[in-house]
PyMOL Python script that loads the backbone (N, CA, C, O; Angstrom):
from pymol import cmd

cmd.read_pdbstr("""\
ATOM      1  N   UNK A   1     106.204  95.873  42.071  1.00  0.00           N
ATOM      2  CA  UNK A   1     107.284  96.251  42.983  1.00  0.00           C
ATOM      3  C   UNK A   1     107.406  97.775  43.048  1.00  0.00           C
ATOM      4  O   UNK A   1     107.599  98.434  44.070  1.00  0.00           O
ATOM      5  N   UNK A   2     107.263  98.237  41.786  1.00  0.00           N
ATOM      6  CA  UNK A   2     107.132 100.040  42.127  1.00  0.00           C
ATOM      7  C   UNK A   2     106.149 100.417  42.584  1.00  0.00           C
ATOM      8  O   UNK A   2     106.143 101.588  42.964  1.00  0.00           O
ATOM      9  N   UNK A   3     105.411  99.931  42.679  1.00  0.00           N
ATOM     10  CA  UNK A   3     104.369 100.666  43.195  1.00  0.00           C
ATOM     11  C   UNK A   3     104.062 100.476  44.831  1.00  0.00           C
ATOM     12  O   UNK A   3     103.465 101.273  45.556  1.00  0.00           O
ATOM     13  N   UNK A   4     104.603  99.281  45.171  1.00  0.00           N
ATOM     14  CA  UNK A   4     105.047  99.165  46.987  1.00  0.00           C
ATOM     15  C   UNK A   4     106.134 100.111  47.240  1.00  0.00           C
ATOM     16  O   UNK A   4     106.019 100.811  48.246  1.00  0.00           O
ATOM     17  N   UNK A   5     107.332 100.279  46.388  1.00  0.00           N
ATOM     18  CA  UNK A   5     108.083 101.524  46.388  1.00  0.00           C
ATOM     19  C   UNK A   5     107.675 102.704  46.534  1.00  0.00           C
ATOM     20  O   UNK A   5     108.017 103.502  47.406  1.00  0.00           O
ATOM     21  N   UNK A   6     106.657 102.904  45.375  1.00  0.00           N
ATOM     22  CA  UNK A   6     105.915 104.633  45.874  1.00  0.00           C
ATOM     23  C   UNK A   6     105.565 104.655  47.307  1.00  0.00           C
ATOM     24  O   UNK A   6     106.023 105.383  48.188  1.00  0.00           O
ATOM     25  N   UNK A   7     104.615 103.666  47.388  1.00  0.00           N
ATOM     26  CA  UNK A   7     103.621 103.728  48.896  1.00  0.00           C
ATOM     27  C   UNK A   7     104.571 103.735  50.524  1.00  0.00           C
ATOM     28  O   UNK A   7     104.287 104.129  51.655  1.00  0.00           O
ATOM     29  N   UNK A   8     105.739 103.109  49.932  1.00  0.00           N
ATOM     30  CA  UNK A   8     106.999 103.622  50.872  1.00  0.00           C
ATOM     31  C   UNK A   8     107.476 104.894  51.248  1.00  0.00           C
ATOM     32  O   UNK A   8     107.554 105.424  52.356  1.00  0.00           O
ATOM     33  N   UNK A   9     107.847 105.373  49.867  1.00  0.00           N
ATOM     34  CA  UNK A   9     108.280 106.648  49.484  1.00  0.00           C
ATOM     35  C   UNK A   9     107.275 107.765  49.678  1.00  0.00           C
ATOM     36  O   UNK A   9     107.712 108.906  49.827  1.00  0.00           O
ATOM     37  N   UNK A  10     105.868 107.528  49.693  1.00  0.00           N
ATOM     38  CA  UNK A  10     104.660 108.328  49.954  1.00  0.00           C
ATOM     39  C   UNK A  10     104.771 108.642  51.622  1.00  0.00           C
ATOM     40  O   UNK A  10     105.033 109.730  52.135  1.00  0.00           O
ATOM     41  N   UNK A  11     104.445 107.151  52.420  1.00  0.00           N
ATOM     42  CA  UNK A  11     104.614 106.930  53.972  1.00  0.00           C
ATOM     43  C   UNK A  11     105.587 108.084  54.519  1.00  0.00           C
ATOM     44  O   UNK A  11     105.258 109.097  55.136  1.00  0.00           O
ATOM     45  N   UNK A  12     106.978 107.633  54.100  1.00  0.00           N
ATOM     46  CA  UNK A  12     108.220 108.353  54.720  1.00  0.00           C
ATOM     47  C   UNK A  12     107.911 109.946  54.330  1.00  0.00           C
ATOM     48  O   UNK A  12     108.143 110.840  55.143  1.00  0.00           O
ATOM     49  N   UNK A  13     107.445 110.171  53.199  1.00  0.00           N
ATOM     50  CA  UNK A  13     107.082 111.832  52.530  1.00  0.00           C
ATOM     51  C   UNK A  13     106.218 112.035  53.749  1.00  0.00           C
ATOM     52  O   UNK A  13     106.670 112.919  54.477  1.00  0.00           O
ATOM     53  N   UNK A  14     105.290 111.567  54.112  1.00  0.00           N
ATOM     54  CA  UNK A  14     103.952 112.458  54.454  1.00  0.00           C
ATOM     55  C   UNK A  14     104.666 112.342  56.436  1.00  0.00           C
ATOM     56  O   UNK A  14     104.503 113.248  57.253  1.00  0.00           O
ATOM     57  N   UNK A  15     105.499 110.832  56.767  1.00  0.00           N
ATOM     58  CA  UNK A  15     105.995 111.600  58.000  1.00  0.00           C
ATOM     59  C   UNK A  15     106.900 112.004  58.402  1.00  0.00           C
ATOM     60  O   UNK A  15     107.211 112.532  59.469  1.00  0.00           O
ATOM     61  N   UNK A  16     107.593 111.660  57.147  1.00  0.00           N
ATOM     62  CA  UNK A  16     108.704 113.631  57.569  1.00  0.00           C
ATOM     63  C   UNK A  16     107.640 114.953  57.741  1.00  0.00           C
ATOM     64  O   UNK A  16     107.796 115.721  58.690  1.00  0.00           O
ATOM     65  N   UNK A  17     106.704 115.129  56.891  1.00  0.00           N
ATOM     66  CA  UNK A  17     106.180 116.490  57.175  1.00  0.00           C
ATOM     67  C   UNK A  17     105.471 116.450  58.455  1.00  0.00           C
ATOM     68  O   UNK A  17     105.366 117.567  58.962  1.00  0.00           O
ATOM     69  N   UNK A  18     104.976 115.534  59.097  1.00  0.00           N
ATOM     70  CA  UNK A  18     104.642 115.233  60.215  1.00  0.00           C
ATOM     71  C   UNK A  18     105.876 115.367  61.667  1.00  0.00           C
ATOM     72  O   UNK A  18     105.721 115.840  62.793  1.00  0.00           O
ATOM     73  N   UNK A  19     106.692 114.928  61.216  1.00  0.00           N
ATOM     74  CA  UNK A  19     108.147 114.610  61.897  1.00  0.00           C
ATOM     75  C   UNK A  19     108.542 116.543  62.126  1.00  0.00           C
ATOM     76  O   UNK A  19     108.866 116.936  63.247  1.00  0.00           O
ATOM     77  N   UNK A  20     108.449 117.533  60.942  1.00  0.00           N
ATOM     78  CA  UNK A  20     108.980 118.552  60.700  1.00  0.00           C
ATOM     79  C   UNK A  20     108.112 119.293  61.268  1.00  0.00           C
ATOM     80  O   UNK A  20     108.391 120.446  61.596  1.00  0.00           O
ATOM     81  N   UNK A  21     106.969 118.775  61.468  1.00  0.00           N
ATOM     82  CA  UNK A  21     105.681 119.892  62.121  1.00  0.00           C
ATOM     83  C   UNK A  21     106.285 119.919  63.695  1.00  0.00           C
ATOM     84  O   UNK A  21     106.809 120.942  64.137  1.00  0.00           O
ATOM     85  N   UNK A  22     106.207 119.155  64.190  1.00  0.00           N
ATOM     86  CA  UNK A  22     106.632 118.485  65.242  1.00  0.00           C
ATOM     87  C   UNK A  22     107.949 119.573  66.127  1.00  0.00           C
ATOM     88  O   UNK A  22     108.208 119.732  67.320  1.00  0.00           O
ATOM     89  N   UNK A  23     108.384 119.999  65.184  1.00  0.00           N
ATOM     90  CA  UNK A  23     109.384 120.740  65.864  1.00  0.00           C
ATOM     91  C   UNK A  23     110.781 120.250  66.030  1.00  0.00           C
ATOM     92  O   UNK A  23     111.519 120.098  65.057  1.00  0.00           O
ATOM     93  N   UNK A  24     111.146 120.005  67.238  1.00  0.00           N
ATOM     94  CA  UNK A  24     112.464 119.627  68.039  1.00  0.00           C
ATOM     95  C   UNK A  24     112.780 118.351  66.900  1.00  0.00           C
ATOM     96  O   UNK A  24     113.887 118.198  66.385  1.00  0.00           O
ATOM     97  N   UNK A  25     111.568 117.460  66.611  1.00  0.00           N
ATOM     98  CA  UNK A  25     112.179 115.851  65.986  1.00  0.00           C
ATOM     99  C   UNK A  25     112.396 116.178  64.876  1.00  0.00           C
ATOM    100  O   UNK A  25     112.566 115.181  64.175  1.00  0.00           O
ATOM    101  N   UNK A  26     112.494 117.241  64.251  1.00  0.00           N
ATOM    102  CA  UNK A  26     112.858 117.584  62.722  1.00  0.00           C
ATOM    103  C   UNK A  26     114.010 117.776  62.611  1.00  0.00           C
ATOM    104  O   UNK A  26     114.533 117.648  61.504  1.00  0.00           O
ATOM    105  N   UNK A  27     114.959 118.243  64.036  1.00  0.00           N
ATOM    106  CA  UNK A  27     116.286 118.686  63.945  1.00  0.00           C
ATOM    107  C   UNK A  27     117.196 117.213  64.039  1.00  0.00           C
ATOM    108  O   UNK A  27     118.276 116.987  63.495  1.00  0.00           O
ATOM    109  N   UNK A  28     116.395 116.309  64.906  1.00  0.00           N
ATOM    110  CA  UNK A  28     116.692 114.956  65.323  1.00  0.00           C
ATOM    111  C   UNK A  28     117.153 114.130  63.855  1.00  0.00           C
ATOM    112  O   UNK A  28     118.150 113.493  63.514  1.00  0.00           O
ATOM    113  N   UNK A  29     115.676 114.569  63.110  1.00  0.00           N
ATOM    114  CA  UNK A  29     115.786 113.466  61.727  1.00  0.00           C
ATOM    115  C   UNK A  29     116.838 114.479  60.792  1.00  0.00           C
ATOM    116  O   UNK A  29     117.576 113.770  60.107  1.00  0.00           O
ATOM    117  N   UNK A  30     117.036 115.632  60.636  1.00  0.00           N
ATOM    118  CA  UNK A  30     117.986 116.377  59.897  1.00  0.00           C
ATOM    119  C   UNK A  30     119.346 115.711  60.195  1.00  0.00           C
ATOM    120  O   UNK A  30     120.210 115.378  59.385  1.00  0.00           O
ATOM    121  N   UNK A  31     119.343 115.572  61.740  1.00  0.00           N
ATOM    122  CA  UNK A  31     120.859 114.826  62.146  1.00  0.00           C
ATOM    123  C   UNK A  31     121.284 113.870  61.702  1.00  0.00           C
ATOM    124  O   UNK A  31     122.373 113.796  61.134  1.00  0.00           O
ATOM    125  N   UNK A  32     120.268 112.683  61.932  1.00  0.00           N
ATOM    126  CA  UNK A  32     120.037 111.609  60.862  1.00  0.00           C
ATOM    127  C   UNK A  32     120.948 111.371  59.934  1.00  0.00           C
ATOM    128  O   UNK A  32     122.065 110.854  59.933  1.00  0.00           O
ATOM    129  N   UNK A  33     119.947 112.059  58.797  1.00  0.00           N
ATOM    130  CA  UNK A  33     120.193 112.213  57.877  1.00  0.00           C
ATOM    131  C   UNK A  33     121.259 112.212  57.390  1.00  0.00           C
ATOM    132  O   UNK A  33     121.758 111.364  56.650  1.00  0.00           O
ATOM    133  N   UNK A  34     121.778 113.378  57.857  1.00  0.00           N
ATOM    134  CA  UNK A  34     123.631 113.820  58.154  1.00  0.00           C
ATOM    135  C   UNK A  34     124.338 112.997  58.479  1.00  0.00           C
ATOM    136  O   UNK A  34     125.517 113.058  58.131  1.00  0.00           O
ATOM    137  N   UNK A  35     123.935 112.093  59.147  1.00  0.00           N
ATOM    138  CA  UNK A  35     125.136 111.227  59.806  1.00  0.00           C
ATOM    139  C   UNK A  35     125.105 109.914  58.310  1.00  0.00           C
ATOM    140  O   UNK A  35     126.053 109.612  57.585  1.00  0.00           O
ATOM    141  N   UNK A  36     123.738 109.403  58.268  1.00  0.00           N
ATOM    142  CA  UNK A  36     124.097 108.410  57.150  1.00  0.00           C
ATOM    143  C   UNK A  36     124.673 109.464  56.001  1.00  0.00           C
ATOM    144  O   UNK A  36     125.896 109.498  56.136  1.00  0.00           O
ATOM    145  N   UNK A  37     124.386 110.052  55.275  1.00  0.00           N
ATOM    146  CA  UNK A  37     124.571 110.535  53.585  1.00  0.00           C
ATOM    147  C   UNK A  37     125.968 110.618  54.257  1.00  0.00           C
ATOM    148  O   UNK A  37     126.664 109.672  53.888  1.00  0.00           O
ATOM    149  N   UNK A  38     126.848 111.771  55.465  1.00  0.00           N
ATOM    150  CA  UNK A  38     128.110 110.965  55.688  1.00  0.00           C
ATOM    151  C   UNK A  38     129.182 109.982  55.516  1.00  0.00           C
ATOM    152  O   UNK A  38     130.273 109.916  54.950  1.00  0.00           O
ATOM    153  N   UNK A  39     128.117 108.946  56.529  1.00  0.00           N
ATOM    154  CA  UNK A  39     128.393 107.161  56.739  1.00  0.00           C
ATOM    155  C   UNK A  39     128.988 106.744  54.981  1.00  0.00           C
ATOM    156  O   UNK A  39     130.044 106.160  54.739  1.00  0.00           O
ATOM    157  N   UNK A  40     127.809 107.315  53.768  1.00  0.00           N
ATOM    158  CA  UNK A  40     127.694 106.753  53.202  1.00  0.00           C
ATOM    159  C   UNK A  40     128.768 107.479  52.187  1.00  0.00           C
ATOM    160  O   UNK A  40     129.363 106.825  51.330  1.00  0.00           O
ATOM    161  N   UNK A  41     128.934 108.708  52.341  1.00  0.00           N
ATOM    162  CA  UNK A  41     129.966 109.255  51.615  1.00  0.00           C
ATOM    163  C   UNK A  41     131.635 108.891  51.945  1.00  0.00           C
ATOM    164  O   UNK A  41     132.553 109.026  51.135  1.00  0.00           O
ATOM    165  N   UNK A  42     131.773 108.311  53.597  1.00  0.00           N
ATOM    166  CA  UNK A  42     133.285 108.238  54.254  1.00  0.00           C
ATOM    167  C   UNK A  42     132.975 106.619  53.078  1.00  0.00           C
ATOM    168  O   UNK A  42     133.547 106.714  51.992  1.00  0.00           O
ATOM    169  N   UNK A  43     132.198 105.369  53.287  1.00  0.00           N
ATOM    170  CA  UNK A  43     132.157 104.187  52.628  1.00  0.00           C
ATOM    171  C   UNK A  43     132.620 104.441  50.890  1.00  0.00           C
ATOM    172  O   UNK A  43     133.353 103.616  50.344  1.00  0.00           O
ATOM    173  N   UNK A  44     132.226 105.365  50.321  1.00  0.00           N
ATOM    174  CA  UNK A  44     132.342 105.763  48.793  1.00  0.00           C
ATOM    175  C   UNK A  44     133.753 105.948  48.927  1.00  0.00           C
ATOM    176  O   UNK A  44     134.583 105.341  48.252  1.00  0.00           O
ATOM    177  N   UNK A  45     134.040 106.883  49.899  1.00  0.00           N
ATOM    178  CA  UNK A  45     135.739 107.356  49.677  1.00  0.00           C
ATOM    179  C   UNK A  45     136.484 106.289  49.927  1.00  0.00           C
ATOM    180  O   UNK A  45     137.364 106.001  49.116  1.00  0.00           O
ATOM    181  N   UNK A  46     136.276 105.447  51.151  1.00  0.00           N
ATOM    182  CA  UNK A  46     137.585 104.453  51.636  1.00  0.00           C
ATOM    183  C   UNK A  46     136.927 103.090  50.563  1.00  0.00           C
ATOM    184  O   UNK A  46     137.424 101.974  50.715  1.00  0.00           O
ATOM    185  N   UNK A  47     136.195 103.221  49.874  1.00  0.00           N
ATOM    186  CA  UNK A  47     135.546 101.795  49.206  1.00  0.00           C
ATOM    187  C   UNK A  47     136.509 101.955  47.843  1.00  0.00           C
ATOM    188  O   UNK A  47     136.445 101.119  46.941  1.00  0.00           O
TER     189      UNK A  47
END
""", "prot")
cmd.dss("prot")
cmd.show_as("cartoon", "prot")
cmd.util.cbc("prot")
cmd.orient("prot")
């Protein structure tokens, strides 16, 4: 099971840097980002 985990965690690594080369879609996935760790911080507070 960890090791389908790495190969996940490898995938998403190598296309974010792909995603970030890219330009404009790096600001897209930064937004992302932002909005869940957010999502997930307003859920921690009202939880």
């Amino acid at each position: 099971h960890e090791k389908t985990e790495g190969k996940v965690v490898d995938y998403y690594r190598n296309h974010g840097v792909c995603v970030t080369v890219s330009g404009d879609s790096s600001v897209v996935l930064s937004n992302t980002i932002a909005d869940i760790m957010t999502a997930m911080l307003n859920k921690r507070a009202s939880g």
